[in-house]
C-alpha positions as semicolon CSV with decimal commas, in nm:
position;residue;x (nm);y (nm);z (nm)
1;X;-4,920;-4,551;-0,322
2;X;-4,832;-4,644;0,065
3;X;-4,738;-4,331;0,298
4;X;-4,383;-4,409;0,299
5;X;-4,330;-4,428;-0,053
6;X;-4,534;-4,080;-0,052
7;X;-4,310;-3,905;0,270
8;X;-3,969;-4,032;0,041
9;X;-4,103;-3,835;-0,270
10;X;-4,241;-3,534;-0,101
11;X;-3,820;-3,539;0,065
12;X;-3,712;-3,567;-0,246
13;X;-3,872;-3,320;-0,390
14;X;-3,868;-3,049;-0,103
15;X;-3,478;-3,167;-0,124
16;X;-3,470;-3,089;-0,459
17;X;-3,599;-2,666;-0,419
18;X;-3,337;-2,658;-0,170
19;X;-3,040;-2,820;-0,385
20;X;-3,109;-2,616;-0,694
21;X;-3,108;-2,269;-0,539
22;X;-2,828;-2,090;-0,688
23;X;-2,612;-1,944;-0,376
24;X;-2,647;-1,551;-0,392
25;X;-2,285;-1,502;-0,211
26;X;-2,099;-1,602;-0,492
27;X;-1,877;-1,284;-0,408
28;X;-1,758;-1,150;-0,099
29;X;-1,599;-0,812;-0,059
30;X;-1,269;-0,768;0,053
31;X;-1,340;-0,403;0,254
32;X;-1,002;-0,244;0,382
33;X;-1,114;-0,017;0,777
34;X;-0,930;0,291;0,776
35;X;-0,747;0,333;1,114
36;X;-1,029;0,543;1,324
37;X;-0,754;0,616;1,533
38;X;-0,445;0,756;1,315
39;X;-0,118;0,852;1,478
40;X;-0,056;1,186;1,397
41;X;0,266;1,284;1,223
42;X;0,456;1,600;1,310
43;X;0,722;1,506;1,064
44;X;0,784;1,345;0,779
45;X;0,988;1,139;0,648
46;X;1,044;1,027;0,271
47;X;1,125;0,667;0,360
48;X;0,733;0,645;0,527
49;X;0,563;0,809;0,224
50;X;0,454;0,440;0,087
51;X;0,296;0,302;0,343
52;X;0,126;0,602;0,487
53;X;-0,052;0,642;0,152
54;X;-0,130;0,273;0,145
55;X;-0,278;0,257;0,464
56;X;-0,437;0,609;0,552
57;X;-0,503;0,760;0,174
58;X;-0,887;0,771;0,150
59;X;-0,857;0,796;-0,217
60;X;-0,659;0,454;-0,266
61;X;-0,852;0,267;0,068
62;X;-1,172;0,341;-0,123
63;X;-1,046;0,165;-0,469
64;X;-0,907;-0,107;-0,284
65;X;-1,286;-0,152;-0,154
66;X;-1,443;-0,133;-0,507
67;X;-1,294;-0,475;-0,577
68;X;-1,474;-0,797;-0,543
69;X;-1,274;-1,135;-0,486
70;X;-1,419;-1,472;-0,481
71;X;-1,573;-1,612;-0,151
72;X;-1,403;-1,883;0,039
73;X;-1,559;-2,219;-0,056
74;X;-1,604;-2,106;-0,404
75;X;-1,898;-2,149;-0,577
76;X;-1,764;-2,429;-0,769
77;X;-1,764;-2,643;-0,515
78;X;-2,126;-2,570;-0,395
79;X;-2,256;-2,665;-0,731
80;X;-2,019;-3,005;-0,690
81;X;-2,198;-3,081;-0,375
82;X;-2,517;-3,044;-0,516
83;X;-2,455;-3,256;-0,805
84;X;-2,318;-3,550;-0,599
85;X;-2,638;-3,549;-0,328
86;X;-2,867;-3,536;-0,633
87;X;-2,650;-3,840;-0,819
88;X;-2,677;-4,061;-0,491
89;X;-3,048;-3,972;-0,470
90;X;-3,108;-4,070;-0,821
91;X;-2,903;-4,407;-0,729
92;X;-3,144;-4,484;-0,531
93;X;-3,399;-4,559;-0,822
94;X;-3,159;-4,800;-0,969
95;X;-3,108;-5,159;-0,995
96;X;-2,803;-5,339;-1,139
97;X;-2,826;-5,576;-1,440
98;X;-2,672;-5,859;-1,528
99;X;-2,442;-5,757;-1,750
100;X;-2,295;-5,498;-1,493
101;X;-2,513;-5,174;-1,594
102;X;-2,784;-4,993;-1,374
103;X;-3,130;-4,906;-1,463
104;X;-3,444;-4,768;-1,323
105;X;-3,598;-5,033;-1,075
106;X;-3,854;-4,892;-0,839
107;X;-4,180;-5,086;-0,806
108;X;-4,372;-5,294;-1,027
109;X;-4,430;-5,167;-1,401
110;X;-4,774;-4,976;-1,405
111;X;-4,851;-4,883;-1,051
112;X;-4,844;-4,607;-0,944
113;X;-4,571;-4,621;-0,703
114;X;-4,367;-4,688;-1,013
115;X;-4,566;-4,386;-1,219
116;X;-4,420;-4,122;-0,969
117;X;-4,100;-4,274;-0,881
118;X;-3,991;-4,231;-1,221
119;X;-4,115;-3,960;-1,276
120;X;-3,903;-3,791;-0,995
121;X;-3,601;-4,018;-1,144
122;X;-3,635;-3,834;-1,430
123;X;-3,650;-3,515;-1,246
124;X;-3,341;-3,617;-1,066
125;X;-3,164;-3,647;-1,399
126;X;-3,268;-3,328;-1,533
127;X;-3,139;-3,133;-1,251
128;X;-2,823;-3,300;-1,223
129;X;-2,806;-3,209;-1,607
130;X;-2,893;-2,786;-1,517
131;X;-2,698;-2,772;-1,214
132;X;-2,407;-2,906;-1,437
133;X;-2,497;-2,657;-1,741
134;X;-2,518;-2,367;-1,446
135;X;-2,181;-2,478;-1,326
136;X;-2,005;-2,473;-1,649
137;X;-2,162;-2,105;-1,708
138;X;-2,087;-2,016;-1,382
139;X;-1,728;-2,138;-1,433
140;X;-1,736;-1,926;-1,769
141;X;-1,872;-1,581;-1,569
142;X;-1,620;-1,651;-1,292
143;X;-1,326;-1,703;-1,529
144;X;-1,464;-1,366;-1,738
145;X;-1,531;-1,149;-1,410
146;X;-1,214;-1,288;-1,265
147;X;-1,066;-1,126;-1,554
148;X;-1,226;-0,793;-1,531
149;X;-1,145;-0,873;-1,179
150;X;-0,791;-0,885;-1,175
151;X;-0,761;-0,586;-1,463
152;X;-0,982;-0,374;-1,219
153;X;-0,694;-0,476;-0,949
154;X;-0,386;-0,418;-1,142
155;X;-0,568;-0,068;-1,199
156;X;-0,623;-0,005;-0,827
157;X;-0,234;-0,098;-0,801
158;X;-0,112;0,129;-1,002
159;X;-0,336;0,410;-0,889
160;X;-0,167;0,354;-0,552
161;X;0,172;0,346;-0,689
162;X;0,113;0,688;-0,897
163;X;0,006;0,804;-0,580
164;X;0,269;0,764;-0,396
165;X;0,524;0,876;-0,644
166;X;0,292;1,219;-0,686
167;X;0,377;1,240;-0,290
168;X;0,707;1,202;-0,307
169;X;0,723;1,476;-0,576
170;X;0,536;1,698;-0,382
171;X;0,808;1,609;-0,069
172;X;1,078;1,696;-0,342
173;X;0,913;1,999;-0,474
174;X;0,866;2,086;-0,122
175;X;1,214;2,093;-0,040
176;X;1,308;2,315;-0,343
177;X;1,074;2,568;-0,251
178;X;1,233;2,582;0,087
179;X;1,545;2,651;-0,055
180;X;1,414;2,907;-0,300
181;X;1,229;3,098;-0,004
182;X;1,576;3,071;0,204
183;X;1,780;3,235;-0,059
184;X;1,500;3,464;-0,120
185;X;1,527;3,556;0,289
186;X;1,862;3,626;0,230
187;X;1,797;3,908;-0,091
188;X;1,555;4,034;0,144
189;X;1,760;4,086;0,426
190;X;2,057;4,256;0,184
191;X;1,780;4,490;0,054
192;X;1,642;4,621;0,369
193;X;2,017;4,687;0,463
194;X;2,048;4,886;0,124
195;X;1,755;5,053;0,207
196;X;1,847;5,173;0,546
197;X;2,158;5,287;0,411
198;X;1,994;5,467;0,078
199;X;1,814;5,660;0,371
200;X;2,072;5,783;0,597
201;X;2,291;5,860;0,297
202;X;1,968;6,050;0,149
203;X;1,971;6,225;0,506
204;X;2,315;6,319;0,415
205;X;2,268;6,443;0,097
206;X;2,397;6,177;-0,075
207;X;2,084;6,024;-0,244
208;X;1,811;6,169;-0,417
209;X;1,400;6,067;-0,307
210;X;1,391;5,847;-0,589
211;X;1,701;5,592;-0,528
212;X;1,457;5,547;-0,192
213;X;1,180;5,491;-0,387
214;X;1,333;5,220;-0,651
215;X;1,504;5,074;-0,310
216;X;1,124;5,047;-0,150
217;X;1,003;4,876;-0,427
218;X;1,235;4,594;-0,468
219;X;1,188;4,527;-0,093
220;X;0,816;4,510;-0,156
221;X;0,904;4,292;-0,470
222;X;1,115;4,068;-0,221
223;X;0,837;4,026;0,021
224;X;0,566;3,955;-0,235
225;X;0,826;3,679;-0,404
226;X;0,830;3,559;-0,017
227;X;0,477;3,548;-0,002
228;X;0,404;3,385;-0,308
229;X;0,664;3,060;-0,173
230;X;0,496;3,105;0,157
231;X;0,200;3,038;0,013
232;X;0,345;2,753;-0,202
233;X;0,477;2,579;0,107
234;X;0,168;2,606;0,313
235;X;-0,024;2,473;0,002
236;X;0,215;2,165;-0,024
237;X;0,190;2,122;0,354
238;X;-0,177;2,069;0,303
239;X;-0,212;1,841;0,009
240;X;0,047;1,616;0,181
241;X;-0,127;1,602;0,531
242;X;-0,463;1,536;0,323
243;X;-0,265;1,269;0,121
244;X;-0,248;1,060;0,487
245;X;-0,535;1,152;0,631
246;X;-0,453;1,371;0,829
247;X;-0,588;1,757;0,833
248;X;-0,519;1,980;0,575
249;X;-0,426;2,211;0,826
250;X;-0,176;2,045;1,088
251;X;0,159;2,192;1,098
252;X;0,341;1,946;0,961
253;X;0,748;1,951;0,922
254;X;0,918;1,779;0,624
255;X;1,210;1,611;0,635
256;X;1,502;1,672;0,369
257;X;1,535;1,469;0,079
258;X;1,756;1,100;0,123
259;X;2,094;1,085;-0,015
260;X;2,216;0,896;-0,294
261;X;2,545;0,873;-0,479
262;X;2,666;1,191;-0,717
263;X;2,709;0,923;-0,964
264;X;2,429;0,727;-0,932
265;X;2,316;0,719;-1,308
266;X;2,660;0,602;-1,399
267;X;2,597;0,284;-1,204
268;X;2,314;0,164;-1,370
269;X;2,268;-0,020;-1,670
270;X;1,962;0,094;-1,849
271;X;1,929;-0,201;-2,107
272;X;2,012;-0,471;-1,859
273;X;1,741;-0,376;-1,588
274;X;1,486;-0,273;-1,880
275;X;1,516;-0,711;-1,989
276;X;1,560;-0,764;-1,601
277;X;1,208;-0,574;-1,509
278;X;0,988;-0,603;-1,811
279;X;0,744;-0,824;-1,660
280;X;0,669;-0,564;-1,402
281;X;0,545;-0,327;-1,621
282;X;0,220;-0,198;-1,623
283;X;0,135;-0,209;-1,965
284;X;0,350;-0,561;-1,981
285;X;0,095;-0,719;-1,709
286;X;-0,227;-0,563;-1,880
287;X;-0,120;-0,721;-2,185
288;X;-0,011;-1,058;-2,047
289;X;-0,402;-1,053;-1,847
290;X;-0,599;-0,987;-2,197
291;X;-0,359;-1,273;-2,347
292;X;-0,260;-1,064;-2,616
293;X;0,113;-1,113;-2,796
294;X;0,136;-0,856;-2,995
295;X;0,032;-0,593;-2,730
296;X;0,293;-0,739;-2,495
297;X;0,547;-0,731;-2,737
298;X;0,459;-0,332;-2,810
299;X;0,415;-0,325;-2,408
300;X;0,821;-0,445;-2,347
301;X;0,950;-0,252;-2,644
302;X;0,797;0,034;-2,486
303;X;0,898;-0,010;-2,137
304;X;1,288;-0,086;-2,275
305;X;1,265;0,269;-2,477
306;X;1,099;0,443;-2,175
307;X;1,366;0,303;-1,917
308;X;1,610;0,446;-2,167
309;X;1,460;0,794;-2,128
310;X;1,452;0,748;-1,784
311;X;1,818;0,656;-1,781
312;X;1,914;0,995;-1,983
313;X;1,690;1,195;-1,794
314;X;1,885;1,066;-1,504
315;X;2,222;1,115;-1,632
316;X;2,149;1,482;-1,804
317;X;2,008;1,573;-1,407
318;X;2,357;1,404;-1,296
319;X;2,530;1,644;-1,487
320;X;2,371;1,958;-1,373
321;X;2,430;1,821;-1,005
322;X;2,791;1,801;-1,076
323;X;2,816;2,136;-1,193
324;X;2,623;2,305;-0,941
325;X;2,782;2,125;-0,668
326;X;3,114;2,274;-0,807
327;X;2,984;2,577;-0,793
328;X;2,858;2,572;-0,458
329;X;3,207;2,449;-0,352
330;X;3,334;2,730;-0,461
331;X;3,073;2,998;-0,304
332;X;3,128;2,769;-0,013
333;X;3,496;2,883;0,039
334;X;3,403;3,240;-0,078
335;X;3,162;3,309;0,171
336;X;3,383;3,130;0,450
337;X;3,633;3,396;0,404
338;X;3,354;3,647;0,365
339;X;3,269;3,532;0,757
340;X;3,669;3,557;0,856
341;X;3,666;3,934;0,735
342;X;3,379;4,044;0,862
343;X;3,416;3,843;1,194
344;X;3,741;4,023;1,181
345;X;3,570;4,391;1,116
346;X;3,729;4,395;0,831
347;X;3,452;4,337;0,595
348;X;3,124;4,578;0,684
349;X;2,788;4,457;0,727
350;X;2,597;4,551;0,383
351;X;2,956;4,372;0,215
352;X;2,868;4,063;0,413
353;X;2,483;4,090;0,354
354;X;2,578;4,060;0,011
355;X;2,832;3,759;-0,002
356;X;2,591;3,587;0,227
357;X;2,354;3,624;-0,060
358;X;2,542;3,538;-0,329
359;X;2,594;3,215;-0,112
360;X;2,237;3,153;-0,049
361;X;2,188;3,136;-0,458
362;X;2,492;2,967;-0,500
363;X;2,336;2,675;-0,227
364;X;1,978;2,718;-0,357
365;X;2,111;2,568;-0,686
366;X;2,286;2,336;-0,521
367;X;2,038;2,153;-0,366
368;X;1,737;2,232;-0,642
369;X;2,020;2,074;-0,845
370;X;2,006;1,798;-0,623
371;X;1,615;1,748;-0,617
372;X;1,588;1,755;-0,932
373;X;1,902;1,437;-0,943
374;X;1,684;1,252;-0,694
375;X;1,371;1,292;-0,824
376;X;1,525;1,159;-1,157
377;X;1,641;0,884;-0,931
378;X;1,345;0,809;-0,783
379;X;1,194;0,778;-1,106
380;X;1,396;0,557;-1,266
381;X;1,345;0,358;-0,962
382;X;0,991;0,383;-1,021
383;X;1,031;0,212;-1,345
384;X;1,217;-0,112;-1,232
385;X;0,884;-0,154;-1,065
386;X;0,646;-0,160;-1,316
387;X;0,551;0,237;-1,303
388;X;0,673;0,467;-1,539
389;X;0,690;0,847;-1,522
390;X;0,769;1,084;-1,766
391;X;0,963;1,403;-1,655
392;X;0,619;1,577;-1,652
393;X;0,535;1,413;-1,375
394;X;0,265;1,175;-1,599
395;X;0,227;0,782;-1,521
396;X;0,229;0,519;-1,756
């Protein structure tokens, strides 16, 4: 065998280690940076709750970096490079024929030259042959992980999603407690009046020790009640800083709740937007990614009977809106004139302590009325988008 013909196969089969290595990046990771750098938010504001939690919630930024996504270039075409340099090198070795065909020509028959050369045709042949078998079980893998892939995704998703709709509840809830502690500030503040006055009267003969000591006790009752929200506030306040990454213990305002329409439920059309948003269901899309009919026909029936719930959830919260906002109409007025008269001396100060009060409750309900209304809202919003939530506060 002369050197050249001996340099050409040693090429071809150094070339050949180097074609057949599998790559090892056949996935890249797709890694989201938190910002090191946050801006720090003194208030908040319902409208920013999505995007705060998508792009500062540690929770959600470290799912999103769980997933895997195919690399750029794609394995698939690797393995179709490799394929066509080993098909031109194998072309090489052949000669045509007269009738139009190709076969293996190297050398004379016998020598040795024509020994090795086919022998590394051969070679040739059988690699093209396991880089193609590799390629179609590669495809297979890639099609299967893809698959576990994008159900790991549409998880991640709807973990985020859930998320934020937990935050908004807690912005909701946070708001009712404010209201409670308000009205609660105002029993207070009509106690301790009824207490100083229990005390001169007692100094006056007029009350006996233990009027002072049942009026004592509801004060302390009032300030433990006080406490307790207090408490429930502050708690809030921390879970939502921590829920965008901020600390648990910046002082943090919160802004009210958005407005919508008294008669929002009675604008919607359950049945319509239940065909209209099927497909972004949840348990629609799992079902149309495991290619299952049946499943996705359970999935939409589901999703039309849980929009319906949604809908009368809505409308029974719609209800109790309307009612306590006539009520708080009316306390409204009362407790105007209340202010006249007593502006006017003619109404003393425990008198006014007390309509103030009853005003406070009256506007408590009025807005917890109202929370409740939006939160049904936001719900059923929720649920045009794929995300269902059940009054408990539970995703599906």
């Amino acid at each position: 065998m002369n050197i050249i013909m001996k340099k050409k196969i040693a090429l071809l089969l150094i070339a050949l280690l180097i074609l057949t290595a599998v790559p090892a990046a056949v996935w890249a990771r797709v890694e989201i940076l938190p910002d090191t750098n946050p801006e720090i938010i003194d208030t908040l504001e319902f409208k920013d709750i999505p995007s705060l939690v998508y792009n500062r919630n540690s929770m959600f930024i470290a799912a999103e970096n769980s997933l895997y996504t195919p690399g750029s270039g794609g394995a698939g075409a690797a393995f179709a490079g490799m394929i066509a340099q080993l098909q031109t090198a194998s072309n090489t070795y052949l000669t045509p024929q007269p009738d139009g065909s190709y076969a293996f020509g190297f050398g004379n028959p016998g020598s040795d030259t024509y020994k090795v050369a086919y022998d590394v045709f051969v070679l040739l042949n059988t690699q093209i042959a396991t880089v193609q078998m590799q390629a179609a079980s590669l495809s297979a893998t890639m099609s299967s992980v893809s698959g576990q892939l994008d159900s790991a995704s549409l998880s991640v998703e709807k973990a985020g999603d859930s998320m934020v709709n937990a935050m908004e509840s807690l912005y909701i809830t946070y708001n009712s407690l404010r209201e409670r502690r308000l009205a609660l500030e105002a029993k207070r503040a009509l106690a301790e009046k009824g207490l100083t006055i229990a005390r001169l009267q007692q100094q006056l003969g007029m009350n006996l020790d233990v009027d002072i000591t049942l009026a004592e006790i509801s004060l302390r009752e009032l300030d433990d009640g006080l406490r307790q929200l207090r408490n429930s506030e502050e708690t809030l306040i921390r879970q939502l800083n921590v829920n965008i990454g901020q600390d648990a213990g910046h002082t943090m305002r919160i802004s009210e709740v958005p407005v919508i329409s008294g008669d929002a439920a009675s604008r919607l059309d359950w049945e319509a937007d239940a065909e209209k948003y099927s497909d972004q269901s949840y348990d629609v899309r799992s079902a149309v990614q495991a290619d299952d009919d049946h499943g996705m026909a359970y999935a939409r029936a589901g999703y039309k009977e849980s929009m319906r719930g949604l809908h009368l959830t809505l409308t029974d919260k719609q209800q109790a809106f309307s009612l306590a906002s006539a009520k708080h109409t009316a306390a409204q007025r009362q407790f105007s004139f209340a202010e006249l008269k007593y502006q006017l001396g003619m109404m003393a100060e425990v008198q006014y302590l007390a309509e103030r009060s009853t005003y406070r409750d009256a506007e408590s309900a009025y807005k917890s009325a109202y929370n409740d209304f939006y939160q049904a809202y936001n719900n059923y919003e929720w649920g045009t988008l794929g995300l269902v939530v059940s009054s408990g506060g539970g995703a599906g």
